[in-house]
C-alpha positions as CSV (number, residue, x, y, z in Angstrom):
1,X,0.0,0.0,0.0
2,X,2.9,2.1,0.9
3,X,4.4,1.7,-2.9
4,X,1.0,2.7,-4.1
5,X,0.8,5.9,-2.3
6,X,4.5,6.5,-3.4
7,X,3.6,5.9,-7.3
8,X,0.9,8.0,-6.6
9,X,3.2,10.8,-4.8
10,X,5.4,10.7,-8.1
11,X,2.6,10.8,-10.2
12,X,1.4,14.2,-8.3
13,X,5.1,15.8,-8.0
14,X,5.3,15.5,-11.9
15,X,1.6,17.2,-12.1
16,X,3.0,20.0,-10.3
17,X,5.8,20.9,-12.3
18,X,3.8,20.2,-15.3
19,X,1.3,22.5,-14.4
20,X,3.8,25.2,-12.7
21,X,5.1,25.6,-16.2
22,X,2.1,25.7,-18.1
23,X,0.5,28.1,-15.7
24,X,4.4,30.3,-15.5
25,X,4.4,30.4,-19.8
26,X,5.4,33.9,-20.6
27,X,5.6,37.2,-18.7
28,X,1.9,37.9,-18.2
29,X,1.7,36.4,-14.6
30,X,2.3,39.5,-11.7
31,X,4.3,38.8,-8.8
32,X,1.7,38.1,-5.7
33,X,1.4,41.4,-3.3
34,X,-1.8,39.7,-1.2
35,X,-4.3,36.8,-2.0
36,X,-4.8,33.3,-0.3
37,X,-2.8,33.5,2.8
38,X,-3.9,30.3,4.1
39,X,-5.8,27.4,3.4
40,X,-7.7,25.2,5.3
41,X,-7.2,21.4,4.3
42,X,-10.4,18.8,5.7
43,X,-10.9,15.0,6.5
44,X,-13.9,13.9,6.8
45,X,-13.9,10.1,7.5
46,X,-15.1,7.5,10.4
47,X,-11.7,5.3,10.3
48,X,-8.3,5.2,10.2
49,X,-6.1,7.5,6.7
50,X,-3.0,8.7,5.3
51,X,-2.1,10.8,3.0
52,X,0.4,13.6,1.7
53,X,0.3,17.4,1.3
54,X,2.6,19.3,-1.4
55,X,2.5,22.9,-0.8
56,X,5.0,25.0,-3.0
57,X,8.1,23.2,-2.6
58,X,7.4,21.4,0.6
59,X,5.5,17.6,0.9
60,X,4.0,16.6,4.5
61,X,3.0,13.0,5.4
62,X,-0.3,13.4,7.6
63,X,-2.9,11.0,9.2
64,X,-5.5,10.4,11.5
65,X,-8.2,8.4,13.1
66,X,-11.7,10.5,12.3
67,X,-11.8,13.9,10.7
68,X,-9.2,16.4,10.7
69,X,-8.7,19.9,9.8
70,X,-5.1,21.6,8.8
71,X,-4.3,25.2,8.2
72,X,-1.9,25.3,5.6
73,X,0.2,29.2,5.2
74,X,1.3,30.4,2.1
75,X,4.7,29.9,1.4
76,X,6.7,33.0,0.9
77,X,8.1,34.8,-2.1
78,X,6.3,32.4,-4.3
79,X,4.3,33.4,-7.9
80,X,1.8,30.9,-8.3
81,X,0.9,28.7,-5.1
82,X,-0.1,25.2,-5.8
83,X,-1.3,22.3,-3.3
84,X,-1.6,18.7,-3.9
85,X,-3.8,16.7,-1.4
86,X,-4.1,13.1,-1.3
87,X,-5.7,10.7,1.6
88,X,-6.3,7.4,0.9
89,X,-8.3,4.8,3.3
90,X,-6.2,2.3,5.8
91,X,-9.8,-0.1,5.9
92,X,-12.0,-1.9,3.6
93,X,-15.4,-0.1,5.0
94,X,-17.4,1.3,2.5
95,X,-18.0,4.3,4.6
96,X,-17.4,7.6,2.7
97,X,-13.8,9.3,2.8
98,X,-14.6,13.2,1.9
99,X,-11.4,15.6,1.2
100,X,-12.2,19.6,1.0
101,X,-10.2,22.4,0.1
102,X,-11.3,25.5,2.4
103,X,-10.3,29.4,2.0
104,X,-12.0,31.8,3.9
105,X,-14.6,29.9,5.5
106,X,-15.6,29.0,1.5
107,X,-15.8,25.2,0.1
108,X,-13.0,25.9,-2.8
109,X,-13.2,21.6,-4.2
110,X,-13.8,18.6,-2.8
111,X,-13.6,14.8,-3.5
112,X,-15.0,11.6,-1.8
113,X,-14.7,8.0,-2.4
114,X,-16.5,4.9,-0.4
115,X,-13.9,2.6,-2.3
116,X,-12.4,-0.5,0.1
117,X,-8.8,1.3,0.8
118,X,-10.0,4.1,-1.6
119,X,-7.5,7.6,-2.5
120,X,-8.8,11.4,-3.1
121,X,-6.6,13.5,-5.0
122,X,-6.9,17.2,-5.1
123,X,-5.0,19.8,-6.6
124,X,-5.4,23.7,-6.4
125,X,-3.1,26.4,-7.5
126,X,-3.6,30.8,-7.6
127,X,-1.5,32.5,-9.0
C-alpha cells in the first residue's frame, strides 16, 4: 500500500511541475502582493487514513483516526501557489472518505470515495 501511495506521490510531484510551467508560460503572470494566505485542508472520515500534502516546494505526510482539519500558510516569495492533497483509506469499509479544500470559510473543491482502501486527490493552484 505504501508503494502505491509513493507511485501515486510521483505521479502528483510531476503534475505540479507540469502545471507550474504551463501556468508560469510567458511574462503575463504578476508577482503576488496579497491573495490566499492560508488554506484550510479537511478530513472527513469514520476510520483510520493517510495521505500527503505538497505545498509549494514542501511535501508533508499526515494522518488520523476520524476527521481532521489543517491550516496550511502560504509559502513566501512564491508566484503561483499550488497544493496537492491526497488521503487514501487504511480499511476496507465502504464508509465515505470526503477531502475539502477551504479558503475563507468558503468550500473551494472537494472529492470523496466509499472505495475498500479508496485515495482522493486534489489539486489547487492561484497564482
Amino acid at each position: 500500500m505504501k508503494k502505491e501511495l509513493g507511485l501515486v506521490g510521483i505521479c502528483l510531484v510531476i503534475c505540479i511541475v507540469i502545471a507550474y510551467f504551463l501556468a508560469s508560460k510567458g511574462d503575463e503572470i504578476p508577482l503576488i502582493d496579497s491573495q490566499t494566505t492560508d488554506v484550510t485542508i479537511a478530513v472527513e472520515y469514520h476510520g483510520e487514513w493517510y495521505g500527503e500534502i505538497i505545498s509549494g516546494d514542501k511535501t508533508s505526510s499526515w494522518s488520523g483516526i476520524d476527521s481532521l482539519n489543517k491550516t496550511i500558510a502560504r509559502p513566501q516569495g512564491i508566484k503561483i501557489w499550488i497544493i496537492s492533497i491526497i488521503a487514501q483509506k487504511r480499511d476496507d469499509n465502504q464508509l465515505p472518505l470526503t477531502l475539502k479544500i477551504i479558503i475563507n470559510g468558503k468550500l473551494v473543491k472537494q472529492g470523496s470515495t466509499a472505495s475498500s482502501y479508496g485515495v482522493v486527490h486534489l489539486l489547487w493552484f492561484e497564482k
